[in-house]
C-alpha positions in Angstrom: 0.0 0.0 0.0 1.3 3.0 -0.6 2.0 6.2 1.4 -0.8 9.2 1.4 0.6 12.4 -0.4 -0.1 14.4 3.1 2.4 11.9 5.0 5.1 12.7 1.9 4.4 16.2 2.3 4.5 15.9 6.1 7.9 14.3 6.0 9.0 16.1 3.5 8.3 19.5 5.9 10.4 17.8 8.5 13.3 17.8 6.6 12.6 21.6 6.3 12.0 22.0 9.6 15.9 22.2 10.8 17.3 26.1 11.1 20.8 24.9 9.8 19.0 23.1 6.6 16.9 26.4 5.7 19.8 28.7 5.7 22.2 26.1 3.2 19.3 25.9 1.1 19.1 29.6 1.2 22.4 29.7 0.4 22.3 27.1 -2.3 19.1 29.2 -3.9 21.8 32.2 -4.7 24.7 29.9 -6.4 26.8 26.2 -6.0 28.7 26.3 -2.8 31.9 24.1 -2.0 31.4 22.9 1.8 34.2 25.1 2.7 32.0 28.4 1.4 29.1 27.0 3.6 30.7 26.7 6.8 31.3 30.3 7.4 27.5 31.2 6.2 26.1 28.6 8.9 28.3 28.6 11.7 27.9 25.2 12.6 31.2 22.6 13.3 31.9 20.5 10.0 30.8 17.6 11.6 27.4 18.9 12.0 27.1 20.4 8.4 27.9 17.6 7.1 25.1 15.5 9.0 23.0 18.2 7.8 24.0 18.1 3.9 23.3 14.3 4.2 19.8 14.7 5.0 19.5 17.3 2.6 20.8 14.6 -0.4 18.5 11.8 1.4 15.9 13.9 0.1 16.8 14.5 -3.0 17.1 19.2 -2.6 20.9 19.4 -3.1 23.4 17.2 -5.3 27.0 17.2 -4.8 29.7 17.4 -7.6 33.5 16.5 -6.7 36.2 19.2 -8.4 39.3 17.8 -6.5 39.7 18.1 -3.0 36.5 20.3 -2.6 33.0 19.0 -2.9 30.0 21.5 -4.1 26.9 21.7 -3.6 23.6 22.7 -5.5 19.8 22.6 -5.6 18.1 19.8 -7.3 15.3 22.2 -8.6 14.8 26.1 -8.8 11.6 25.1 -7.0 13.6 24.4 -3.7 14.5 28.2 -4.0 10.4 29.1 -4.9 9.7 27.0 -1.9 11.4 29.5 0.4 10.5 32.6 -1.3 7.0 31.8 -0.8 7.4 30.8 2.7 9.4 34.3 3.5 6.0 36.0 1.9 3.9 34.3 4.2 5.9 35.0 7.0 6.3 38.6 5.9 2.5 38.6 5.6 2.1 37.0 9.2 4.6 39.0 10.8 2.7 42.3 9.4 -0.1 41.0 10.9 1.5 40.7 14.3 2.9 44.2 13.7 -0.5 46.0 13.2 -1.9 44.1 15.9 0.4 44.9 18.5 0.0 48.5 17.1 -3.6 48.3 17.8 -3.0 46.8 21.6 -0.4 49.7 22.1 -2.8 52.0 20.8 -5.9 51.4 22.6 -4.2 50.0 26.0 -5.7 52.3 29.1 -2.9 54.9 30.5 -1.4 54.1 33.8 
């Protein structure tokens, strides 16, 4: 039997949902970066980039090409990259809504 698209969809999210993961595939949206570039960006040890990059490829977002020593990285898709532009609209749209409601409490909170 096969697995129901909102489980995929579900577990795919959960791969997303790791702070370190987001911000290489942020990175990854603007260019190919050799894991020596990423490092830097993510301020993480190696050891835990790299466990992060693995579950990344798992998945199938980023592929890996050798060029000597160094290893780079890339997106799979330009939809990885559409996937987090839209998210960072709705969260722009969300946090604007925060913003005007607290600016409505402030606004109509009684005066000590």
């Amino acid at each position: 039997m096969s697995t129901p698209l909102y489980q995929l969809k579900a577990e795919f999210f959960k791969t997303l949902g790791h702070p370190v993961r987001i911000r290489v595939l942020e990175l990854l949206s603007v260019r190919e970066h050799a894991v020596a570039e990423l490092l830097p960006e993510v301020g993480v040890e190696a050891a835990s980039l790299s466990q992060q990059l693995a579950v990344l490829r798992k998945a199938n977002l980023v592929i890996t090409r050798r060029e000597g020593v160094n290893v780079y990285y890339r997106l799979t898709s330009d939809e990885v990259a559409e996937l987090l532009r839209v998210a960072r609209s709705i969260l722009s749209g969300v946090l604007q809504g925060q913003a005007e409601l607290l600016a409505d409490l402030r606004a109509t909170s009684p005066q000590r």
